[in-house]
C-alpha atoms as one frame of an Amber mdcrd trajectory, in Angstrom:
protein
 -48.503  -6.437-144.633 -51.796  -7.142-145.953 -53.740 -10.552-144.876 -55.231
 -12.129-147.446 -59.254 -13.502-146.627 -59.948 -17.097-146.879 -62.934 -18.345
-148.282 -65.341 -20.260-146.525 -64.533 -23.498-148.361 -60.925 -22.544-148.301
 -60.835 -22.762-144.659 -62.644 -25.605-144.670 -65.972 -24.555-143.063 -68.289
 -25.192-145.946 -71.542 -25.155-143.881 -70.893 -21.704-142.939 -70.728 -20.668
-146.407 -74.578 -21.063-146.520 -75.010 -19.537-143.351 -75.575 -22.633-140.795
 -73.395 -24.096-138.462 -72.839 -27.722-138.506 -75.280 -27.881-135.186 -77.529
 -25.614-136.709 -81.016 -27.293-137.235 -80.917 -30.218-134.773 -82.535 -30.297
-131.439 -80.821 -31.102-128.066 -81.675 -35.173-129.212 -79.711 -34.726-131.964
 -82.519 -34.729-134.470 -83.451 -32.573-137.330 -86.058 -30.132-135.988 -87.449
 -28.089-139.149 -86.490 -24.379-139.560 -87.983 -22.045-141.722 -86.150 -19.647
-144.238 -86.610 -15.750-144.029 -89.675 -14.841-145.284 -89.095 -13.412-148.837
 -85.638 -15.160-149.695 -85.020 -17.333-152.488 -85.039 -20.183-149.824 -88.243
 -19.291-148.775 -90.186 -19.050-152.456 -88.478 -22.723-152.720 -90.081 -24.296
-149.897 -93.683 -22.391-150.240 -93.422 -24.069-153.746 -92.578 -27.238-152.814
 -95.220 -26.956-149.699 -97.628 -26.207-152.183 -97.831 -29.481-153.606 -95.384
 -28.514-156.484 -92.310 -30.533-157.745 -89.309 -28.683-159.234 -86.510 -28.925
-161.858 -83.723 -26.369-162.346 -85.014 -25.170-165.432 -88.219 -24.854-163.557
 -86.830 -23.064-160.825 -85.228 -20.708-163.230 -88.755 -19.642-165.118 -90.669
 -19.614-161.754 -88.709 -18.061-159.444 -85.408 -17.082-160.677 -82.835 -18.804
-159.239 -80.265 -21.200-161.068 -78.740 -22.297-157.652 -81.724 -24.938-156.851
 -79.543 -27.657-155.940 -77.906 -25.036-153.126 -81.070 -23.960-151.846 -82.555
 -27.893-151.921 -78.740 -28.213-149.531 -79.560 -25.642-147.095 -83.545 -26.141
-146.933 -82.469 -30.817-145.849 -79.735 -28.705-143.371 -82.983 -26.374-141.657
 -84.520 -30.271-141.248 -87.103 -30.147-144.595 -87.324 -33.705-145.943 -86.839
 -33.163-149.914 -86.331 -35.997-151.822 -84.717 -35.913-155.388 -86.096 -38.060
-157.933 -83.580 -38.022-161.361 -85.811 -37.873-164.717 -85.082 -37.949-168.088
 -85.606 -34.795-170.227 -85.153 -33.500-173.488 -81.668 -31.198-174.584 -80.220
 -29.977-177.808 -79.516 -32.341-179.949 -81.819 -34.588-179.023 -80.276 -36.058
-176.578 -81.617 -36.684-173.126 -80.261 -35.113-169.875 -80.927 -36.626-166.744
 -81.772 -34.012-164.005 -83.233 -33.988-160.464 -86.916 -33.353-159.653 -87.270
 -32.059-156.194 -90.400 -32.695-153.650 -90.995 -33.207-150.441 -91.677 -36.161
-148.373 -94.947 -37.109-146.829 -94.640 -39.524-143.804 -96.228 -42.378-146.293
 -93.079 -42.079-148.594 -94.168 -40.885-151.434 -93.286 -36.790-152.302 -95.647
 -34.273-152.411 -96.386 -33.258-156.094 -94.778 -36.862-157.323 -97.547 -36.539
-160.320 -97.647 -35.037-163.470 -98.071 -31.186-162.596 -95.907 -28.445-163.993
C-alpha cells in the first residue's frame, strides 16, 4: 500500500514549509536575534536591498530581482528577527483604478523605515 505525503501546511507545520522551526530565530531570552539568509538566495538579494536603503513593492521586486513571492520572503526574513515594516500605498492598475499594495522597508531604532522617501 502506498502512503500518500502530506504537505507541510497539510500537517499543520506551516513554519517548516519555509524552512524554520517555530524556535528558530529567537535567543535563549526568548527574543528575536537576527539571522542572515544564504548568501545568494532570493532571501538574501531581498534584505541587501532593503539594507541598502531601498524600499520595495511586488512589482518592484519582480523587475529587480525576480521574484513574485515578496510577501513570503518579507515572512521568513521578520521570522530570522529583521524588523520590516509594511507601509500600504496607493498605485495605479488597468483601468484606472487604484490598487493598494505594500511597500516594504526596514526599521531604524527611531521608527521611521529605511528608504521611507521617494526613491525607486
Amino acid at each position: 500500500m502506498s502512503q500518500i505525503k502530506q504537505s507541510p501546511h497539510e500537517a499543520g507545520n506551516v513554519a517548516q514549509a519555509g524552512g524554520l522551526s517555530a524556535e528558530e530565530g529567537y535567543n535563549r531570552e526568548g527574543t528575536c536575534a537576527r539571522r542572515r539568509p544564504k548568501q545568494g538566495t532570493v532571501a538574501a538579494k531581498i534584505l541587501e536591498a532593503l539594507e541598502a536603503g531601498k524600499s520595495l513593492t511586488p512589482l518592484e521586486a519582480v523587475e529587480a530581482i525576480g521574484t513574485t513571492r515578496l510577501g513570503a520572503y518579507v515572512f521568513d526574513l521578520r521570522r530570522m528577527g529583521w524588523p520590516i515594516e509594511a507601509t500600504m500605498i496607493a498605485a495605479p492598475a488597468r483601468g484606472g483604478r487604484v490598487a493598494h499594495v505594500a511597500r516594504y522597508s526596514l526599521e531604524l531604532a527611531s521608527g521611521r523605515g529605511i528608504g521611507d522617501g521617494d526613491e525607486q
